[in-house]
N, C-alpha and C positions, 0 to 999 in steps of 0.2 A: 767619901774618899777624895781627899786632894792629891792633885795633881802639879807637877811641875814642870817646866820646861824652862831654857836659859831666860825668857825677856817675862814670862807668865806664869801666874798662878792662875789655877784651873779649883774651884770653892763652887761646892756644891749651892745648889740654889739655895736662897730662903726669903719667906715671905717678905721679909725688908729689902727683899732687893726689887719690888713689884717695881718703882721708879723709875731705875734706869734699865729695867725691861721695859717699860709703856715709853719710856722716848725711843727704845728702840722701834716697836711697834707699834707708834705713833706718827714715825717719818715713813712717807707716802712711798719715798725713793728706794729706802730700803725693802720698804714690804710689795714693792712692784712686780715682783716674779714670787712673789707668798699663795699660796692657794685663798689668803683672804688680802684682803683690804688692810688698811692701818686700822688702828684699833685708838682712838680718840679716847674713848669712856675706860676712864682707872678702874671700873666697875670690873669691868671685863676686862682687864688686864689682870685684875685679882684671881677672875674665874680661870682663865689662867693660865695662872702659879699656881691657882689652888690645886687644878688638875696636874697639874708637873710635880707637886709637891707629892699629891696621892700614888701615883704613879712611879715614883721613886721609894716611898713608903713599902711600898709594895712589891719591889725588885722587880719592877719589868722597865724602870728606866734611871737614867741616870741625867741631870742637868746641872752643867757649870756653868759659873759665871766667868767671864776672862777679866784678870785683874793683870793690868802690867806692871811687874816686880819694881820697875825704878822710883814709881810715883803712886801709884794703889789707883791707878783712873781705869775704868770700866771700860774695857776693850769692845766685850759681847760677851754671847754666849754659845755654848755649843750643847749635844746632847748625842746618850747613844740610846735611843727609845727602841719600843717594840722588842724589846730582848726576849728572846726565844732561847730560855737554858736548855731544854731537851735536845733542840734541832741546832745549838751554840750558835746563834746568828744572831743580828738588831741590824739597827738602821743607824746612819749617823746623820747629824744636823749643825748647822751650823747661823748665827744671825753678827756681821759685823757692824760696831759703825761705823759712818762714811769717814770719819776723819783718819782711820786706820786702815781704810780699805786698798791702800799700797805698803801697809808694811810688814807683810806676809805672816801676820796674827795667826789666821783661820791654819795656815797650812803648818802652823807650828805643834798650834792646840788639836788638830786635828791626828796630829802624828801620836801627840802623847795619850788620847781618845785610841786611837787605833794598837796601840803599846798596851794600855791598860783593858783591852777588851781580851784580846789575846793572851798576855801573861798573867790576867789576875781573874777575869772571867771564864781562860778555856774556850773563849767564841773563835768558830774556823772561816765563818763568813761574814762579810760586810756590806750594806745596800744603801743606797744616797739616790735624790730622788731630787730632782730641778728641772726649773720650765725649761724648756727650748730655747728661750729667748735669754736666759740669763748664761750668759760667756763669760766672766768668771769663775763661778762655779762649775763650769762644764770644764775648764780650764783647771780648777785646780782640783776636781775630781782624777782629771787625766795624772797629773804633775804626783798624785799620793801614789798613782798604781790602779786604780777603780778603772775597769772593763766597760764600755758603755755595752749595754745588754740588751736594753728595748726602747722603744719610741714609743709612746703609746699614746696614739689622736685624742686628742676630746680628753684626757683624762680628766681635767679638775675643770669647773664653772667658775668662773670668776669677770663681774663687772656685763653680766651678761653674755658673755663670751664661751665658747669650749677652748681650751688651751690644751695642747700639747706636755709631755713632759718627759724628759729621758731617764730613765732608772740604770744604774750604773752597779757594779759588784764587785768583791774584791774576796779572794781566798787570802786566809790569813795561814 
């Protein structure tokens, strides 16, 4: 399913796009608030895709790529995983790069992601899921309508550490 919105097009993943997923998920800064580490090894950038790919194969998720309409240059990507048809709910996700991260990409793609969950999926609920530490995204979870719902200590291990993370919800 693609997607559109006025400055992007929203193109479901595919394996050729492993690249400018692993530079997303190769730069340290972006994946600093990720429940993992950067991922250096394309190996494991394939693994994955290849899971994102299976996953979508299978209707329990959906993953775009953001392409910006005026130039085709690779914004990021976003996703609506976990999808739960019985209980109509998923999770949503989002990865920008840095050079786009003031021109309000994610809250575009995210809007037509939450459009397309709702009017083509039938889903009534929405859940987003970020460290404590990352205030953009807690920021533009607020800015869609997302409800901050739980703080939950220790949730994810990362770099040694127990981290924090706030889960956020939204009735559709």
């Amino acid at each position: 399913m693609i997607l559109q919105t006025e400055r992007l097009t929203l193109r479901p993943l595919e394996i050729s796009d492993v690249e400018s997923v692993h530079a997303l998920m190769s730069d340290a800064e972006i994946m600093a608030f990720w429940d993992v580490a950067e991922i250096d090894d394309i190996d494991l950038a394939n693994a994955v895709m290849d899971a994102h790919l299976r996953d979508m194969n299978l209707g329990r998720a959906f993953h775009w790529e953001m392409i910006r309409r005026q130039d085709g240059a690779f914004v990021g990507c976003c996703d609506l995983s976990g999808i739960d048809r019985r209980r109509h709910r998923a999770e949503i996700g989002f990865a920008i790069g840095k050079p786009f991260w003031s021109d309000n990409y994610a809250y575009e793609a995210m809007q037509a992601v939450m459009s397309h969950a709702a009017q083509a999926l039938h889903l009534r609920r929405l859940s987003a899921r970020t460290h404590l530490a990352k205030v953009r995204s807690v920021r533009l979870l607020a800015r869609l309508g997302f409800d901050e719902q739980t703080l939950s200590r220790g949730y994810t291990a990362r770099d040694g550490e127990r981290r924090d993370c706030l889960v956020f919800g939204l009735l559709l």
